[in-house]
MILUM-734121 format. One record per residue (C-alpha): x, y negated, z; chain; residue in one letter; residue number from 1. Coordinates in steps of 0.25 Angstrom, whole numbers, plus 5000, padded with zeros to 4 digits. Last residue first. Layout:
// residues N
<site c1="X" c2="Y" c3="Z" cadena="A" residuo="A" num="NUM"/>
...
This chain:
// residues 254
<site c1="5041" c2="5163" c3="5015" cadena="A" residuo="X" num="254"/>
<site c1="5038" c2="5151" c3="5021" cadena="A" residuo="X" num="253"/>
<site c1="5048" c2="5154" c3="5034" cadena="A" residuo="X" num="252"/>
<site c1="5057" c2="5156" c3="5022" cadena="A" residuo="X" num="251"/>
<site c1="5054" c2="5144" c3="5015" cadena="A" residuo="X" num="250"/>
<site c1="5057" c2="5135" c3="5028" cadena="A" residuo="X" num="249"/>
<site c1="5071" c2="5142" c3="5030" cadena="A" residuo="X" num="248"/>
<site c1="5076" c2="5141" c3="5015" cadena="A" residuo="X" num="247"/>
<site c1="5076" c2="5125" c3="5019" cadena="A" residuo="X" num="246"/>
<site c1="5066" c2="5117" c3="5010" cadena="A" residuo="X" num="245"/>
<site c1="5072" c2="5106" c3="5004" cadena="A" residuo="X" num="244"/>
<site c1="5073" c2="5090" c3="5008" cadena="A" residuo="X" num="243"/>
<site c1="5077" c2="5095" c3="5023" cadena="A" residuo="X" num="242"/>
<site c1="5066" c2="5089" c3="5031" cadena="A" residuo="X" num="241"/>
<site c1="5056" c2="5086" c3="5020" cadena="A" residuo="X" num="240"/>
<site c1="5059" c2="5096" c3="5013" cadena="A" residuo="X" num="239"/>
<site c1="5054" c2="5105" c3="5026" cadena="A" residuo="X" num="238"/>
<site c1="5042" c2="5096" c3="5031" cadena="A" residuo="X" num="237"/>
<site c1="5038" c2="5098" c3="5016" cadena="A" residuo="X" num="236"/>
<site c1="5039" c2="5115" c3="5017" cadena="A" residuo="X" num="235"/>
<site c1="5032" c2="5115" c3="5029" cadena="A" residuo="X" num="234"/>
<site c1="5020" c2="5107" c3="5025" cadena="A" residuo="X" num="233"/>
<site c1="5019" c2="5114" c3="5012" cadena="A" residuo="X" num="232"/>
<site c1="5017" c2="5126" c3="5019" cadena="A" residuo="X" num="231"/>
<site c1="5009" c2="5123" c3="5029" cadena="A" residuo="X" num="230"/>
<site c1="4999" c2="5116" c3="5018" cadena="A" residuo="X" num="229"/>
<site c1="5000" c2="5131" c3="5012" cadena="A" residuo="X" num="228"/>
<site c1="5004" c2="5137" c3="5000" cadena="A" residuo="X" num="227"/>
<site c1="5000" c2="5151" c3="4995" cadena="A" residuo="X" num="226"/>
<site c1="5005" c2="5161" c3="4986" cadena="A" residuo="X" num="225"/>
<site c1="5016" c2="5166" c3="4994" cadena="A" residuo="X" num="224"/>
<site c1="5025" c2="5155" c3="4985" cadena="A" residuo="X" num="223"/>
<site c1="5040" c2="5158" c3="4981" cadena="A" residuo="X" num="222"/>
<site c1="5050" c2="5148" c3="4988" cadena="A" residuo="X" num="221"/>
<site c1="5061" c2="5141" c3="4981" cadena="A" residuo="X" num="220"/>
<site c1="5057" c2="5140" c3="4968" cadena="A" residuo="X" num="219"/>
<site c1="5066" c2="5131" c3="4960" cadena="A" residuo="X" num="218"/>
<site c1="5059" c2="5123" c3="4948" cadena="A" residuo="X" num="217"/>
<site c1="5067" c2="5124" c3="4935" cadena="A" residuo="X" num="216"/>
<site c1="5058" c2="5111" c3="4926" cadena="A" residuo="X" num="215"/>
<site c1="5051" c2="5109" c3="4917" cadena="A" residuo="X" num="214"/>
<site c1="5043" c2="5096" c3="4918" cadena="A" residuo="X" num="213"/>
<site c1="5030" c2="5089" c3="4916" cadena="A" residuo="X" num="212"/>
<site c1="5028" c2="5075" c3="4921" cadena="A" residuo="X" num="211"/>
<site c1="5035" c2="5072" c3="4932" cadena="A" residuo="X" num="210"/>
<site c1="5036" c2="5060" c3="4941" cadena="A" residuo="X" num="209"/>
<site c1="5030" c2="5049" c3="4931" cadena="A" residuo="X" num="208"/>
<site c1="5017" c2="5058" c3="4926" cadena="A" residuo="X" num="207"/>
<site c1="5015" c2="5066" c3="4939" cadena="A" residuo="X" num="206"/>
<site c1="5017" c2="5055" c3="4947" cadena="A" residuo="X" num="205"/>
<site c1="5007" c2="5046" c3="4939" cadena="A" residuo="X" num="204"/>
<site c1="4996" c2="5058" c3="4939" cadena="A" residuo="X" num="203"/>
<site c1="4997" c2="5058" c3="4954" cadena="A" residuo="X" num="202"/>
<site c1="5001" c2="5064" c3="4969" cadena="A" residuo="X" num="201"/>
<site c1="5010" c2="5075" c3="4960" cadena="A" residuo="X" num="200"/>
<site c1="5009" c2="5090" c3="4961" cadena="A" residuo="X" num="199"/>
<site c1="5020" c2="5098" c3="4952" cadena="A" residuo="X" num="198"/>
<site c1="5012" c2="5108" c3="4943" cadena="A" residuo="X" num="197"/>
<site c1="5021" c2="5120" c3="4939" cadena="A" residuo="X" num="196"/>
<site c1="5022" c2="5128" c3="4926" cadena="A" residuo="X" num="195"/>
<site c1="5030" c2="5141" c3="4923" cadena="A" residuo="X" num="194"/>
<site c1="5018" c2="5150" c3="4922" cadena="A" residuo="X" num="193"/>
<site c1="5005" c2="5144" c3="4922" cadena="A" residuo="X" num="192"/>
<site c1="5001" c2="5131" c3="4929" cadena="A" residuo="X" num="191"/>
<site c1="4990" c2="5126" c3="4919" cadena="A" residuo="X" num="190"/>
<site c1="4978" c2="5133" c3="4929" cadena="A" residuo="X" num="189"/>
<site c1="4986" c2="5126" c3="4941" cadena="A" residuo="X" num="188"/>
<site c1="4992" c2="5131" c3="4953" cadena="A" residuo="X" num="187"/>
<site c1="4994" c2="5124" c3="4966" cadena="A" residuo="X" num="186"/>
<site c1="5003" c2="5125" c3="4978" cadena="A" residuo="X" num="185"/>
<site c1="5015" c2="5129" c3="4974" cadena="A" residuo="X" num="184"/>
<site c1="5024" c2="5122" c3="4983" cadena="A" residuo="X" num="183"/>
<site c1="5034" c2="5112" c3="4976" cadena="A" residuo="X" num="182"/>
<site c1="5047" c2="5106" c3="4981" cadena="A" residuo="X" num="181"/>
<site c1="5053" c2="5091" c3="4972" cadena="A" residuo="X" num="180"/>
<site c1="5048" c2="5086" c3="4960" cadena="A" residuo="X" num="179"/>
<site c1="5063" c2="5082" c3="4951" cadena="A" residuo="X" num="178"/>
<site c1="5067" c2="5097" c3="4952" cadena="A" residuo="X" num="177"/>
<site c1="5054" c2="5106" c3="4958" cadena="A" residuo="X" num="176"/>
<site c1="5058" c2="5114" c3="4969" cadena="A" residuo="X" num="175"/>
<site c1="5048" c2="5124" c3="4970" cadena="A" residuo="X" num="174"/>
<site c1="5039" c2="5132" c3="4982" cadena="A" residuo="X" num="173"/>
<site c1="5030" c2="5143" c3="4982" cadena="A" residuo="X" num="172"/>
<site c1="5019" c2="5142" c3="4988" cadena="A" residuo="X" num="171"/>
<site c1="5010" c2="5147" c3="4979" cadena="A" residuo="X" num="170"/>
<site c1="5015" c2="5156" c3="4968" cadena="A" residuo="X" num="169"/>
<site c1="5024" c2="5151" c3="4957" cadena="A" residuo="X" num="168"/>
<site c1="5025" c2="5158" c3="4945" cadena="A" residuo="X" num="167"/>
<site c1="5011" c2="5166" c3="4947" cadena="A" residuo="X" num="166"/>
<site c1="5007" c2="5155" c3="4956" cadena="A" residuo="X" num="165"/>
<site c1="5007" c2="5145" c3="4943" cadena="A" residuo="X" num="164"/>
<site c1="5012" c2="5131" c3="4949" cadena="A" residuo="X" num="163"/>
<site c1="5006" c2="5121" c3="4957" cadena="A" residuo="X" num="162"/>
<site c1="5013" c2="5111" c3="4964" cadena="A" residuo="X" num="161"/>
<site c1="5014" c2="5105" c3="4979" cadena="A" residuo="X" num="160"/>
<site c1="5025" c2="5095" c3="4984" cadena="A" residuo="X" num="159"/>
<site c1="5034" c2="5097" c3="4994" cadena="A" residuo="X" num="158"/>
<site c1="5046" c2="5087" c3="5002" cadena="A" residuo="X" num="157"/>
<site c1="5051" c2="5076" c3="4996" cadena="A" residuo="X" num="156"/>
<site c1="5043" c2="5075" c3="4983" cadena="A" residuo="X" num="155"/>
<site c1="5031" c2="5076" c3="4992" cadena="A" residuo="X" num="154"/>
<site c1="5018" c2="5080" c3="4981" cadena="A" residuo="X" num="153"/>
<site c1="5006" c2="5088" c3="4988" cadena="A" residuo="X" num="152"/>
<site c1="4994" c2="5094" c3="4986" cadena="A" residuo="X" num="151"/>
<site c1="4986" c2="5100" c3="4995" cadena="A" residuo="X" num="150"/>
<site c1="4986" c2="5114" c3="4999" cadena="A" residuo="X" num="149"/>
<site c1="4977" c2="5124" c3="4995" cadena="A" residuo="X" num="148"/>
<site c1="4984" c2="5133" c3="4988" cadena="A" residuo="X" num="147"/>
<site c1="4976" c2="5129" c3="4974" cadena="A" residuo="X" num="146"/>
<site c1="4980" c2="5114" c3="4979" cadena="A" residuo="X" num="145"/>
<site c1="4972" c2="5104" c3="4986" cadena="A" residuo="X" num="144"/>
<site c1="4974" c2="5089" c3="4979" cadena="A" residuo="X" num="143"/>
<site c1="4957" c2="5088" c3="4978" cadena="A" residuo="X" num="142"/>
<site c1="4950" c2="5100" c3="4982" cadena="A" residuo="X" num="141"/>
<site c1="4940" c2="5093" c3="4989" cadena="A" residuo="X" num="140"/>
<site c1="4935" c2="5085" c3="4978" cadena="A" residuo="X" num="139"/>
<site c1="4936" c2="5071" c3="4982" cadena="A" residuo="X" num="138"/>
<site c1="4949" c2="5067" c3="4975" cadena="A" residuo="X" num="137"/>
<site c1="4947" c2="5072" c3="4959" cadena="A" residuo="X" num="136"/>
<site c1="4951" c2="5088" c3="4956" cadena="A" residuo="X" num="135"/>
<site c1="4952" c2="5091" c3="4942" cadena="A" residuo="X" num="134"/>
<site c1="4967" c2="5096" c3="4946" cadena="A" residuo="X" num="133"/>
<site c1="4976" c2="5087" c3="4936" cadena="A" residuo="X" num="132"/>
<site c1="4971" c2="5075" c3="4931" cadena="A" residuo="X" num="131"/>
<site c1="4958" c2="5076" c3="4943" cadena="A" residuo="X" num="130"/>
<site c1="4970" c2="5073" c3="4954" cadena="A" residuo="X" num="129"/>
<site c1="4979" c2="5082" c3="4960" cadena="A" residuo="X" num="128"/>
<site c1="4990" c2="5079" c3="4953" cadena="A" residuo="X" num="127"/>
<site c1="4999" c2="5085" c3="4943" cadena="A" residuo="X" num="126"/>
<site c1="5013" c2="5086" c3="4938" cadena="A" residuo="X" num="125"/>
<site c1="5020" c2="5098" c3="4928" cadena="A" residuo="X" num="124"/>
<site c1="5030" c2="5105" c3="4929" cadena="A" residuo="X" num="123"/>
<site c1="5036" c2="5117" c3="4917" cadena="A" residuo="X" num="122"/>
<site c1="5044" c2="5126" c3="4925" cadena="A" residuo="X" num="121"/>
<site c1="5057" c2="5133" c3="4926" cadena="A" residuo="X" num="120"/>
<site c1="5060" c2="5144" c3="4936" cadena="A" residuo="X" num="119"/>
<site c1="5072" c2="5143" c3="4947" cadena="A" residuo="X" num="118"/>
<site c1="5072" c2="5154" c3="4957" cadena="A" residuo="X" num="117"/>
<site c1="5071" c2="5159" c3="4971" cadena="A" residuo="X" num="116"/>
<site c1="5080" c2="5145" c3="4974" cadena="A" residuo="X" num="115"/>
<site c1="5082" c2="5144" c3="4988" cadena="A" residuo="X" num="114"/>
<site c1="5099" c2="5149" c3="4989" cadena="A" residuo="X" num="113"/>
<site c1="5099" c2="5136" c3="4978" cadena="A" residuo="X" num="112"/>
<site c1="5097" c2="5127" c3="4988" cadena="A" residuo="X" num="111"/>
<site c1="5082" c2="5120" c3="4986" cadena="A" residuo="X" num="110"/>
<site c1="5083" c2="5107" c3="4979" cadena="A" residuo="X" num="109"/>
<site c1="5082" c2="5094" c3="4989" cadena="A" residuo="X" num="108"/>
<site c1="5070" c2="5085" c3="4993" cadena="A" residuo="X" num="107"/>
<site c1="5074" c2="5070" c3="4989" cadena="A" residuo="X" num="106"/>
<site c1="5074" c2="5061" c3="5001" cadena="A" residuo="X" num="105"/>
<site c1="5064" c2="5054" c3="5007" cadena="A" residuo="X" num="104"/>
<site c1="5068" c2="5038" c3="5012" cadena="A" residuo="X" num="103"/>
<site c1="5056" c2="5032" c3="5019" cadena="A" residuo="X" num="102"/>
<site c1="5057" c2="5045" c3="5030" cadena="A" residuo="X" num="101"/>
<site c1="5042" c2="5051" c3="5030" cadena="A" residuo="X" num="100"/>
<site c1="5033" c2="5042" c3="5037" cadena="A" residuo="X" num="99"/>
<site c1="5029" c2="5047" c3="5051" cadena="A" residuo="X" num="98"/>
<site c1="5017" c2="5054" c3="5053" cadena="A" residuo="X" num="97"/>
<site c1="5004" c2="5047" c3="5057" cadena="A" residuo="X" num="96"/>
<site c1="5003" c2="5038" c3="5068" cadena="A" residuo="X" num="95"/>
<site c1="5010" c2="5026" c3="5065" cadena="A" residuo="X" num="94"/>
<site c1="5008" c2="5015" c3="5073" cadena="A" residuo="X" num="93"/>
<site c1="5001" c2="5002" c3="5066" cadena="A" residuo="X" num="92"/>
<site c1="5008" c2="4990" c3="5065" cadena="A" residuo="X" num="91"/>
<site c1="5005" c2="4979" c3="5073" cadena="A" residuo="X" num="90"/>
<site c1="4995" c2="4970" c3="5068" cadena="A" residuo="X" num="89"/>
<site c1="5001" c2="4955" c3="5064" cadena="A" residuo="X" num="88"/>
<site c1="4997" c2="4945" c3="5075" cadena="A" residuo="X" num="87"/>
<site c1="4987" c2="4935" c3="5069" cadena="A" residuo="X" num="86"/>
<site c1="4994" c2="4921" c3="5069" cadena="A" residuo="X" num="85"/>
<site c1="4986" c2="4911" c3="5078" cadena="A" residuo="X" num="84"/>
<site c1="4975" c2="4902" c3="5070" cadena="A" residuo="X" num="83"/>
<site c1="4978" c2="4886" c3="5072" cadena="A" residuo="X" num="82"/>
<site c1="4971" c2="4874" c3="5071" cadena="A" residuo="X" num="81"/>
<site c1="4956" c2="4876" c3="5075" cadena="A" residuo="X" num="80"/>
<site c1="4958" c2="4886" c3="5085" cadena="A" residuo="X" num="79"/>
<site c1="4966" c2="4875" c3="5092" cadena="A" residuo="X" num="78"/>
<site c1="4957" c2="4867" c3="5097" cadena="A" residuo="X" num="77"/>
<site c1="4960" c2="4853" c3="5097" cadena="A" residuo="X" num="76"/>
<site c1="4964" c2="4842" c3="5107" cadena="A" residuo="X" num="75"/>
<site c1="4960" c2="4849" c3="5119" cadena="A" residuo="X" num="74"/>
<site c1="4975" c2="4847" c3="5125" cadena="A" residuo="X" num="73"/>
<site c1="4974" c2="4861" c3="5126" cadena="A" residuo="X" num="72"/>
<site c1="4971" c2="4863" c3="5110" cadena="A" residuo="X" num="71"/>
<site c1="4984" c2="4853" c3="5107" cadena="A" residuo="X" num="70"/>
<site c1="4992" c2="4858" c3="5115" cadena="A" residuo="X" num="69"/>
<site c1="4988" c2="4873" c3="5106" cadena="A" residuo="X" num="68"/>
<site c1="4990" c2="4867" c3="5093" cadena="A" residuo="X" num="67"/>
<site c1="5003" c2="4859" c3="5095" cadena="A" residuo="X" num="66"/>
<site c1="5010" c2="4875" c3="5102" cadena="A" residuo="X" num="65"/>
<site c1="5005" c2="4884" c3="5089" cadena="A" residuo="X" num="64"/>
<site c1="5010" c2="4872" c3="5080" cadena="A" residuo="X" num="63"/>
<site c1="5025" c2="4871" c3="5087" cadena="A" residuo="X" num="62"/>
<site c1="5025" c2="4887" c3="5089" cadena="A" residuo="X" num="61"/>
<site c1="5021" c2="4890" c3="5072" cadena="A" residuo="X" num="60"/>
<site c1="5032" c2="4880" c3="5068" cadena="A" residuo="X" num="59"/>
<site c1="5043" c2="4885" c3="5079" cadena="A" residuo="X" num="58"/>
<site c1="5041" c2="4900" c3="5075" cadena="A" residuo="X" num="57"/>
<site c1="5033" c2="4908" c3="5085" cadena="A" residuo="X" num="56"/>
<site c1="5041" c2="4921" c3="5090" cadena="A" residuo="X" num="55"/>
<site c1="5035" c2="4935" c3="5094" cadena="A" residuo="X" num="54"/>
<site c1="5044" c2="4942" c3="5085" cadena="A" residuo="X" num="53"/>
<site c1="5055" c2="4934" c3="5079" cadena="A" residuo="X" num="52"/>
<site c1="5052" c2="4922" c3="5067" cadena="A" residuo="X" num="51"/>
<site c1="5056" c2="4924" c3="5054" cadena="A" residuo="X" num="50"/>
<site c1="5040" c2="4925" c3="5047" cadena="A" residuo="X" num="49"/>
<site c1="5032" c2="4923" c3="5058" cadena="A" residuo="X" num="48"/>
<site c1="5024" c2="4933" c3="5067" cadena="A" residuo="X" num="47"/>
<site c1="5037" c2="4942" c3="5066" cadena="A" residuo="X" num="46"/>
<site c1="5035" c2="4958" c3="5065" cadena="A" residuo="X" num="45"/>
<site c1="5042" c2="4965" c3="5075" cadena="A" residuo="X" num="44"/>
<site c1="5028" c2="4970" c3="5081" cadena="A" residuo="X" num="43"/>
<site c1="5018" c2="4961" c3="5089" cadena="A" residuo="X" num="42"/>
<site c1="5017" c2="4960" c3="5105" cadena="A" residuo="X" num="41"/>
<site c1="5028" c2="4949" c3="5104" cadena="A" residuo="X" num="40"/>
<site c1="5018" c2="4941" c3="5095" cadena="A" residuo="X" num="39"/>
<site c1="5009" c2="4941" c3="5108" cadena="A" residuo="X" num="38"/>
<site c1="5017" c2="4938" c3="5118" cadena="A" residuo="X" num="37"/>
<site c1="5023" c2="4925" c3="5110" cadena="A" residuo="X" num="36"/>
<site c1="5008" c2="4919" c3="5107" cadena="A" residuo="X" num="35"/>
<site c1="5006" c2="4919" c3="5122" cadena="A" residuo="X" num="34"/>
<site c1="5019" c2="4913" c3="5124" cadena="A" residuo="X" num="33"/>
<site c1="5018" c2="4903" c3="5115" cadena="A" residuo="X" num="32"/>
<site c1="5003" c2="4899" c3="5120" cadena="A" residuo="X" num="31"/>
<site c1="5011" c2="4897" c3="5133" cadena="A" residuo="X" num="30"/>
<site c1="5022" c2="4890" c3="5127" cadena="A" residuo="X" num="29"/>
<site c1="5013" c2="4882" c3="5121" cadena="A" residuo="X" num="28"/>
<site c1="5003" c2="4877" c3="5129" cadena="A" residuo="X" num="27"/>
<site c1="5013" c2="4873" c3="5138" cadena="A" residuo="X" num="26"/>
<site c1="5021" c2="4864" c3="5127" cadena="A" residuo="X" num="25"/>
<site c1="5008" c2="4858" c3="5122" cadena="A" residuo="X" num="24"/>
<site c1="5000" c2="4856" c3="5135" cadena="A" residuo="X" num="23"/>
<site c1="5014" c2="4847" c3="5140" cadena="A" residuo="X" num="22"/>
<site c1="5015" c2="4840" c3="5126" cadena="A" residuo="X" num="21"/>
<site c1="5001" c2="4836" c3="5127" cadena="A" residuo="X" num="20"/>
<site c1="5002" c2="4830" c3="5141" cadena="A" residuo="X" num="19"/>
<site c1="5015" c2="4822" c3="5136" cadena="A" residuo="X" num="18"/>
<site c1="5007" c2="4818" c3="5124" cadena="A" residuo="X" num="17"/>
<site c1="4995" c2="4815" c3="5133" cadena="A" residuo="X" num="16"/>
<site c1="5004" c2="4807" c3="5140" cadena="A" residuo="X" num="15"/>
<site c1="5010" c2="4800" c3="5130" cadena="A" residuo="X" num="14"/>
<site c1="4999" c2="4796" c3="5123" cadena="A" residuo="X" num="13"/>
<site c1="4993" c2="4791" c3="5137" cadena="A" residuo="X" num="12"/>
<site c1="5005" c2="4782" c3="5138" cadena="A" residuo="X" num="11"/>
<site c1="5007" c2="4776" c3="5125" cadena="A" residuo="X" num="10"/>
<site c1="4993" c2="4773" c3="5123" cadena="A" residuo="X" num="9"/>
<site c1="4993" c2="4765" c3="5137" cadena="A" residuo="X" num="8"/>
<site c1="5005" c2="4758" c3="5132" cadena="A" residuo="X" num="7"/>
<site c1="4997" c2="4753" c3="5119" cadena="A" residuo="X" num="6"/>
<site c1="4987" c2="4750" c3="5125" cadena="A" residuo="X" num="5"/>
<site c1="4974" c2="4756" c3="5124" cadena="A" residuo="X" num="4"/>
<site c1="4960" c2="4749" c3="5122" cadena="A" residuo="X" num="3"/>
<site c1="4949" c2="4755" c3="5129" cadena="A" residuo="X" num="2"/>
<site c1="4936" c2="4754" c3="5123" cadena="A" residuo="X" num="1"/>
């Protein structure tokens, strides 16, 4: 066995520090600028907590850097010490329609000069569940109205009801104080006379958001006796855009 002195260990541990240092700072900057392209490619979002897009912090650099001079020296292999961070996915692009504004504002009563007439009304909620139609999901008539057309609750633009035909015949539109505009859409065998049905999504809304009413409902436009998905789109798009339903829009309905 070779016996080392102590000069001799001095010297070859400084140059295989001097070798190891050199494999270190190169391997490195080249692994940093791999791992650099590829964070670059990701959204705004940091890798790290506080750090700038594409950036290592100091700690996970120092680490990342030991590990791999080490495995080109042949001293270990770095698989066994060290998992690379998984790059967050991307978010998805959106394909559907936009998202409506985050802050809606509260649809407007009709002018005055819109107003056919003012009746009083007892209003009730429902829903189209088993509670109020009989109907469970899965049947195929499940959430589709006597006209045809699905229900619908948007307290910022239009929402379906029923009501009795012979007060109120299909299609014919109400503002509601405190529910918003109305379509007749539906009718019910409890509807008679001065009664209405207001559609809401569930049982819950209809108990916290309504109950049962009377109130002096303004009709604005008396029903043809149907009511159309057409219908309904154009009267929403219309709320929506001025937050009532211009004289314009009803009379190209009318």
């Amino acid at each position: 066995m070779i016996k080392w002195k102590t000069w001799q260990r001095v010297l070859c541990g400084s140059v295989l520090s001097a070798m190891l240092f050199s494999t270190w700072t190169s391997s490195a900057k080249a692994y940093n600028t791999i791992l650099s392209e590829s964070y670059s490619r990701i959204d705004s979002s940091p890798i790290y907590e506080g750090s700038r897009k594409g950036e290592v912090r100091g700690s996970e650099y120092v680490d990342l850097s030991v590990f791999y001079a080490m495995r080109a020296a042949g001293l270990s292999d770095l698989s066994r010490y060290i998992t690379l961070p998984e790059l967050p996915e991307t978010a998805p692009k959106k394909t559907g329609p936009a998202k409506r504004r985050a802050s809606s504002m509260p649809v407007l009563a009709p002018p005055e000069d819109q107003v056919l007439h003012t009746v009083k009304v007892t209003a009730t909620g429902y829903t189209a569940g088993y509670e109020s139609t009989g109907k469970k999901p899965g049947h195929p008539q499940y959430g589709i109205t006597y006209s045809g057309v699905k229900v619908k609750r948007d307290k910022n633009t239009l929402s379906t009801i029923a009501a009795d035909p012979d007060v109120f015949p299909l299609g014919s539109i109400l503002y509601i104080p405190g529910y918003g505009y109305g379509i007749v859409a539906d009718i019910g065998s409890a509807i008679k006379g001065r009664k209405i049905d207001l559609y809401f999504a569930t049982t819950k809304q209809v108990f916290q958001e309504w109950g049962k009413k009377d109130v002096e409902v303004q009709v604005i436009k008396q029903g043809s006796g149907k009511c159309t998905e057409q219908m309904l789109r154009t009267f929403g798009n219309a709320i929506e855009t001025y937050r009532f339903l211009p004289s314009s829009v009803l009379e190209e309905a009318i």
